[in-house]
N, C-alpha and C positions, 0 to 999 in steps of 0.2 A: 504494500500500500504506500502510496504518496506521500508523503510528510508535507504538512503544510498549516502554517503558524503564521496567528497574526500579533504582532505587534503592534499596542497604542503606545504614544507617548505623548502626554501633554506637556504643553510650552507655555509660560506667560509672555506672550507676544499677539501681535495679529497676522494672519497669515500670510500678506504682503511684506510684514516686519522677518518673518521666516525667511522669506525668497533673499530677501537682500543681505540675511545674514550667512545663510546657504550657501551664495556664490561667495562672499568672502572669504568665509571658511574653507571652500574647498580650492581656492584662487592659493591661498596663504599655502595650505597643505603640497598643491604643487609643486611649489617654488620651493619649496621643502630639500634637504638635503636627504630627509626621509626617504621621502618619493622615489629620487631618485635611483636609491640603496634598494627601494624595497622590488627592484627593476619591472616597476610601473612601466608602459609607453602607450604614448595616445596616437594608434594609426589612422584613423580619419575624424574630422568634424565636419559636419555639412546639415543644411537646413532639409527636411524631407518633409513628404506626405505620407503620415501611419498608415495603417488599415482601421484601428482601435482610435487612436489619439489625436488624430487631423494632423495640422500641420505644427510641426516640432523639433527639436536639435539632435540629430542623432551624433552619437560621439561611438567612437568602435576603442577599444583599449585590449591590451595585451600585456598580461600577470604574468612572470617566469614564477615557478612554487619553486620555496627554499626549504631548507633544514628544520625551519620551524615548525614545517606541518610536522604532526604525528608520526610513531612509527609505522602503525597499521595502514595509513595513507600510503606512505611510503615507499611499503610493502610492493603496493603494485602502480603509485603516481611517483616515478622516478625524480628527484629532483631536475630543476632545470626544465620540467612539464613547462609548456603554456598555456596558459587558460584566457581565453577569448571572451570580453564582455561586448553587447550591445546593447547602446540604452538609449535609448529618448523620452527625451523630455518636453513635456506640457503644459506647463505650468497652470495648474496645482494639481498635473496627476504625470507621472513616472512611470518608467518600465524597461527593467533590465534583465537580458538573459545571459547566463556564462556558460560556458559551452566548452570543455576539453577534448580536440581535436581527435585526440588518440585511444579516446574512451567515447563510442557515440552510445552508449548507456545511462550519461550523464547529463542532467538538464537543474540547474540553479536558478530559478526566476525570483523577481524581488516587486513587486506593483507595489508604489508608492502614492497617497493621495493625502492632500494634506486640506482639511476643514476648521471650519471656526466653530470647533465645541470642544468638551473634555473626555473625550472620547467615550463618546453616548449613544454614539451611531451604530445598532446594532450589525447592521450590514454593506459597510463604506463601498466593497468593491463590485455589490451585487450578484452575489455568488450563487448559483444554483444549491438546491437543495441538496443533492447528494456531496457537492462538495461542503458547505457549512456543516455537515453531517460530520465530517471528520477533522474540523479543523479548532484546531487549536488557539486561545487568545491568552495574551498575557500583555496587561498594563504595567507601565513600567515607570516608573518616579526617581526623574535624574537626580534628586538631593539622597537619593537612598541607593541607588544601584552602584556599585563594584566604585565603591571612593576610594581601593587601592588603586587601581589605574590611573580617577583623578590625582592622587596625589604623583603618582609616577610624571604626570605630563604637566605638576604642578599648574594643577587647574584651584584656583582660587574664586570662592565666594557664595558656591551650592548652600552652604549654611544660613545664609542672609534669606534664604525663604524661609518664613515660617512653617510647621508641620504641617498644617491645614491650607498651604497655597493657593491648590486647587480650586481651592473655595472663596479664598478671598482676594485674589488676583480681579483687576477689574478687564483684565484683557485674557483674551485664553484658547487657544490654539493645539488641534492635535495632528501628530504624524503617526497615520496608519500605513502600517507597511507591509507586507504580506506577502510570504516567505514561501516557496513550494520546491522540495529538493529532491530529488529522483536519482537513485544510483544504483541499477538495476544489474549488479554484480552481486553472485552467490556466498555468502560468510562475510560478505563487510556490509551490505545493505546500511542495516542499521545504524550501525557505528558511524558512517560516513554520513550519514543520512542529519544524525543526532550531530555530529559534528561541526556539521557546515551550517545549522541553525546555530550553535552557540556562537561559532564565528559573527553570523548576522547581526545576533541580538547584540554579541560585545562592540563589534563597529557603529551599530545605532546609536548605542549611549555612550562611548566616546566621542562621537560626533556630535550631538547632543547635550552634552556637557558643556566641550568647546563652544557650541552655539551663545551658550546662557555666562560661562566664564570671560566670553571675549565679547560680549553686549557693548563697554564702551567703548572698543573699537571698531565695530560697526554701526553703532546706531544714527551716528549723525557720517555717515560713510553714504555719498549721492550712488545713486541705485545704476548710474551708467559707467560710474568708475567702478562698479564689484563686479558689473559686466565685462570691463575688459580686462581689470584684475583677474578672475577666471580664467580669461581667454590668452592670460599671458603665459599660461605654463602650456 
């Protein structure tokens, strides 16, 4: 069976305030020494027309896997594997597929849609019944999730919310995200399967985090410079 997880995460923002902090964030992380290491490479950007999304940014990128995967990964995704994303973007709805070349068993989808509630929408992505049937949700609260990592990337300031945010935030924004992982190889299924959602979940809330740690650096940041910020890496 399918693995397929959705993840809420509310924001104290409004969802336009999300978009512009989104391209910073992910502008800044390019230019990153990270990135580079983590040998990232972005092989096309171009404007297209979806079949799902209308008209949108498709970006194509290409992951080399290191050392840091798993051993059981390992076992049979060789390091130096490439993994293949394509994703387009619509803003306020997302869609990314990864894809390893030398494994066609393998399918990683990610639909992203991000709404002005706190994530109350029982069914954001309109999902047929037999799929809601097996899917999985779990809301997630950046002042509470995995504060070792924030503190690893000295993320400063999750504490300045009060316990009850959610509720007393006068602005408030969710990112649903929804996670479908397929790895239809015998003895790892599972593992690989469980795996590549914990990966998901941990990249959501460190990005996530960064979003709300780094607020004074975007907030008064014009929405056409985090556009070409973005586009510089």
């Amino acid at each position: 069976m399918v693995l397929v997880k959705e993840f809420r995460i509310p924001m104290p923002f409004s969802v336009e305030e999300y978009r512009r902090a989104t391209l910073y964030c992910q502008g800044k992380n390019l230019l990153s020494d990270a990135a580079v290491a983590s040998g990232t490479e972005i092989i096309e950007i171009d404007q297209v027309k979806h079949a799902d999304l209308g008209s949108c940014q498709f970006v194509k990128r290409r992951y080399t896997l290191d050392e840091s995967f798993p051993s059981f990964m390992r076992a049979v995704i060789p390091s130096g594997t490439t993994l293949e994303e394509f994703h387009n973007n619509s803003f306020p709805v997302s869609s990314s597929i990864l894809k390893l070349p030398s494994f066609q068993r393998f399918l990683l989808r990610i639909d992203t849609v991000l709404l002005d509630d706190c994530g109350t929408t029982s069914n954001a992505f309109n999902l047929a019944a037999n799929v809601l049937s097996k899917r999985q949700v779990q809301t997630i609260d950046i002042t509470k999730a995995s504060k070792q990592a924030a503190a690893r990337e000295h993320l400063h300031g999750l504490d300045s919310l009060p316990a009850n945010w959610q509720k007393t935030e006068k602005k408030m924004m969710c990112v649903y995200k929804l996670v479908t992982v397929e790895f239809e190889y015998w003895g790892l299924k599972s593992a690989v399967e469980s795996y590549m959602q914990s990966c998901e979940e941990a990249t959501s809330i460190i990005h996530n985090q960064r979003v709300f740690c780094w607020r004074n650096q975007w907030l008064d940041y014009f929405f056409c410079d985090g556009e070409n910020y973005s586009k510089a890496g």
